[in-house]
N, C-alpha and C positions, 0 to 999 in steps of 0.2 A: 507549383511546388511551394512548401511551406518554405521561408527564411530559418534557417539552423544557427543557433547563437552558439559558440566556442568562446575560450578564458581569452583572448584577443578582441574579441568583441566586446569585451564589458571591462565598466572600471569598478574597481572592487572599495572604493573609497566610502561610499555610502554604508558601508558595514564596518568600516576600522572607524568612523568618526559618532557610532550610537552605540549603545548600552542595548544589549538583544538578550528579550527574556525569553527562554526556551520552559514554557508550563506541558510541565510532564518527562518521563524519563524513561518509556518503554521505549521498543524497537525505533521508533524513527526519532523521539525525544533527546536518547543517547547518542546516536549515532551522528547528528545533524549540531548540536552541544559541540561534541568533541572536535567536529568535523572545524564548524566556525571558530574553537578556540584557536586552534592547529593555524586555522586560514586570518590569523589576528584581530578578528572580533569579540571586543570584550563582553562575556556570558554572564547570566542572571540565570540560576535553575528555578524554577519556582515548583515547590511539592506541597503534597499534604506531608505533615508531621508524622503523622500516625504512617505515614505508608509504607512499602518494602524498598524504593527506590530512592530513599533518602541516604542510607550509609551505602549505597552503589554509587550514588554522586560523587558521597564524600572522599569513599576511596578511589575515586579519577580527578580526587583534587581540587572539586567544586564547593563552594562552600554555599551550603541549598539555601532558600528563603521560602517562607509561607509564598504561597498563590500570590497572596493581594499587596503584598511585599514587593515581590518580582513584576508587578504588574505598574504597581506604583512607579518605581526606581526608572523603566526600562521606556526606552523610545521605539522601540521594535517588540512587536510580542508575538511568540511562534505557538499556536497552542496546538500543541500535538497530544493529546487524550484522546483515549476513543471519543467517535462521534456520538454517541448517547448519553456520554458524562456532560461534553463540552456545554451544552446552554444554560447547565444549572451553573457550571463552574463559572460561564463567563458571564453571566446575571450577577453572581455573588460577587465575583474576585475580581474581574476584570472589567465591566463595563464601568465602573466606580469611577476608574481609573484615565478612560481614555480621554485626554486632552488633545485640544486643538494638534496638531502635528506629530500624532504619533500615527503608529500603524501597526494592521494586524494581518498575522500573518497562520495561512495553512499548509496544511500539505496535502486536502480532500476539500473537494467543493460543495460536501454534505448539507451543511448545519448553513449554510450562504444558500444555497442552492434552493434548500425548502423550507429557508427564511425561518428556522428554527433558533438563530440564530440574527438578528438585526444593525448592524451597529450602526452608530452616529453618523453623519453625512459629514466630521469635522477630521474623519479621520483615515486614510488608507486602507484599502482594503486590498490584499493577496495573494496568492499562494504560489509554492513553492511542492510540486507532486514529484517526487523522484518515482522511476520505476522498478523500484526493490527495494525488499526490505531492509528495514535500517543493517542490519549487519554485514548486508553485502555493501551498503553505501560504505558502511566502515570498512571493512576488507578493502576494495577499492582504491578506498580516499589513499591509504596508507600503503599501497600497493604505488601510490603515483598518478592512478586513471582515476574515473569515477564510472557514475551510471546515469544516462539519457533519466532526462527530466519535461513535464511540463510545467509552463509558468503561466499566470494569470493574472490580470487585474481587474475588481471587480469595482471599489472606490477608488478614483485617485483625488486626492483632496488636496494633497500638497503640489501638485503638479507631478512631482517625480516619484512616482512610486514608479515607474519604470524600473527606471533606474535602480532601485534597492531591489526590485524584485531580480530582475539579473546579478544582480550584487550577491545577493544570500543565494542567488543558483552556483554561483563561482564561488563561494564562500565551502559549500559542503562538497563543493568536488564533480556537480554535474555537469557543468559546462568544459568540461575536459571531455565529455562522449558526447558534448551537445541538445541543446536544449530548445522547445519549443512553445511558439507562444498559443493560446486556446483559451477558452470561457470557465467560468466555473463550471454553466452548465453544462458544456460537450463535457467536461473530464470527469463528471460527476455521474451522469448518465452512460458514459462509455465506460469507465470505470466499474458502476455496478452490473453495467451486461455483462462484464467479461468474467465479472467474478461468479455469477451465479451461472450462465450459460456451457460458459466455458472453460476457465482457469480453473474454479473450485465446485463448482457444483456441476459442470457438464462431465468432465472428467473423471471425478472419484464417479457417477453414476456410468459413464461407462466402462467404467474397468470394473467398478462389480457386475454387471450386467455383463460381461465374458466370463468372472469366475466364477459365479454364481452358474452360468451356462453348463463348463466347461466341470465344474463340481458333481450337476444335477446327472448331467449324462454321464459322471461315473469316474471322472478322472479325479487323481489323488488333487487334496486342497493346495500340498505344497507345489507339484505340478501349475497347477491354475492359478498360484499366484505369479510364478517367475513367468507366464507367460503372458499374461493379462496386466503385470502390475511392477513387478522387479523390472523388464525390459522398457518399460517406457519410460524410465529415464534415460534410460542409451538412446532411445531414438530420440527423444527430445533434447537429448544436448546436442543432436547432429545437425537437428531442425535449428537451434540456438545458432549455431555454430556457421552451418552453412545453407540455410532456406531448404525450401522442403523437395528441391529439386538435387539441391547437394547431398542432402539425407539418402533419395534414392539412386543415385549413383553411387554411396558405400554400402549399401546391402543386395542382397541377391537379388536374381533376375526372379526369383519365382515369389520374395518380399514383393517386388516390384508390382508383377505382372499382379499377382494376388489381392495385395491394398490397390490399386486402381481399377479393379475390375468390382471387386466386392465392397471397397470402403462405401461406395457412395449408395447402396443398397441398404447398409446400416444405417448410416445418418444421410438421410434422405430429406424432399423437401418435406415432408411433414414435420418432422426436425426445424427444419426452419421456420414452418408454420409456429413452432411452439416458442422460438426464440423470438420471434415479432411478435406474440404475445407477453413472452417476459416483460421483451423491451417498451411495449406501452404499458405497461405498469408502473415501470420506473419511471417515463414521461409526465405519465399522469400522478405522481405520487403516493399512488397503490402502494407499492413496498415501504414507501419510507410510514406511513400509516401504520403497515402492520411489523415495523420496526422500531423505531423511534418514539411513538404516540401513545405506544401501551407498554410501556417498558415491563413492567412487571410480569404482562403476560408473555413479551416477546422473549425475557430471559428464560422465564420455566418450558417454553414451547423449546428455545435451543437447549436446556439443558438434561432433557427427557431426549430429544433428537443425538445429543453426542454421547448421553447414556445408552442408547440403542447402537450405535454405531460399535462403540467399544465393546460390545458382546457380540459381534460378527464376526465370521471364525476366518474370515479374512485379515482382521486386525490379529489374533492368537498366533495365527503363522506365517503371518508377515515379521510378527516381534522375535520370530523363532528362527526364521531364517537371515533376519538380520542379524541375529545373537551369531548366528553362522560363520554370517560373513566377516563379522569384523564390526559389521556398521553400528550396532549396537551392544550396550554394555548390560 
């Protein structure tokens, strides 16, 4: 069994005695900022000027810096940007900067992982993965709990990068649900299995793959979505909640009998043939290639893919029946 680190376990002193630049200010940028000011670490925002996340700072009270500013200043650097910004920003902004005893720090084992990203042998190297997005880490934090984290180290040069990296896990609130230690490269490869496989792309394909079914053979769309797409949130917060054997002990006996007789008919091993194809993709650096390496063409290929999606009349009355419910405005 893996060791589980709690706020008892670590001492949080390595993050109230260094200057921690947080570059960037989306979902996990803000969340993890606020989090370590809250938790008495003194914050460094580092922005583009021109960006939208600059007067979002300001009005939380932060008073922002250029990139190479915050990179400068700071003994701790959290660069939380998406991963296909990060190598140019940290070529330009931040490699300048890294002297003997400082350290850097992630929250994805990406741009480390497939060395798109290199740093100095003088300096620490980190990361810090929570498992939710920044605003539920916010939620949370300010709730009292947090959210289960993995932690990493990939350089340690000062000797103690341990130690700070458990520090900044206690600093945003994750070591209050416990946190765990792993490689860049498990979190980096199991991370994008789960996202393409399973989380985000296994999932939206099979729920359209039921409404699309359940459409073709003739049933109304708003029908096929509350039954393919509206209820899988109910069941997966039960799954959340209480594992997938608590889930079937609160639904029917004929849910029951029904998903274990016919799930595994659906997603079958050929199904899993395809996933262990994924998955040496991502081992082999296949994805990151046709993601990161040709950015230009990977942008227009996603942004013709989420142009196609949004004229799916499963998104039209999904939006409609949200308007219904409440859930949407």
């Amino acid at each position: 069994m893996v060791k589980v680190y709690y706020d008892n376990d670590i001492d949080e002193a390595p993050i109230r005695q260094a200057k921690v630049a947080v570059i960037g200010y989306g979902s996990q940028g803000r969340a993890q900022a606020l989090n370590l000011r809250d938790s008495g670490a003194e914050i460094l925002v580092g922005l583009r000027r021109e960006g939208n996340s600059w007067q979002l700072a300001m009005s939380d009270g932060f008073q922002p810096l250029a990139i190479a500013d915050a990179a400068a200043q700071a003994d701790t650097i959290l660069l939380l940007i998406p991963d296909p910004q990060q190598p140019s920003v940290y070529k330009s902004d931040i490699e300048p900067h890294l002297e003997t005893g400082k350290a850097l720090s992630f929250s994805h084992g990406y741009n480390i992982h497939f060395r798109d990203i290199v740093p100095p042998k003088n300096v620490d190297v980190i990361m810090v993965a929570p498992k939710s997005p920044g605003q539920r880490l916010r939620e949370l934090y300010i709730n009292g709990f947090g959210v289960p984290a993995l932690f990493a180290v990939h350089e340690n040069a000062s000797g103690q990068a341990r130690e700070l990296v458990l520090a900044l896990c206690k600093g945003i609130g994750c070591s209050r649900a416990g946190v765990i230690e792993t490689t860049f490269k498990d979190e980096t490869e199991s991370d994008l299995f789960g996202e393409q496989a399973v989380l985000v792309g296994g999932l939206m394909c099979l729920i359209l793959e039921g409404y699309e079914t359940l459409v073709d053979a003739g049933y109304s769309p708003e029908l096929a979505y509350y039954e393919t797409c509206n209820e899988m949130k109910l069941i997966m917060d039960l799954v959340y909640q209480y594992g997938f054997v608590g889930m079937l002990r609160r639904v029917s006996d004929t849910a029951k009998f029904g998903g274990l007789t016919v799930g595994p008919k659906v997603v079958d091993r050929k199904v899993r043939q395809n996933m262990r194809r994924v998955l040496r993709n991502i081992q082999s650096g296949k994805f990151a290639k046709s993601w990161t390496r040709e950015p230009a063409k990977a942008s227009e290929q996603l942004k013709q893919m989420m142009g196609k999606l949004e004229q799916h009349s499963i998104e039209k009355v999904g939006a409609e029946i949200r308007r219904w419910s409440g859930l949407q405005k």
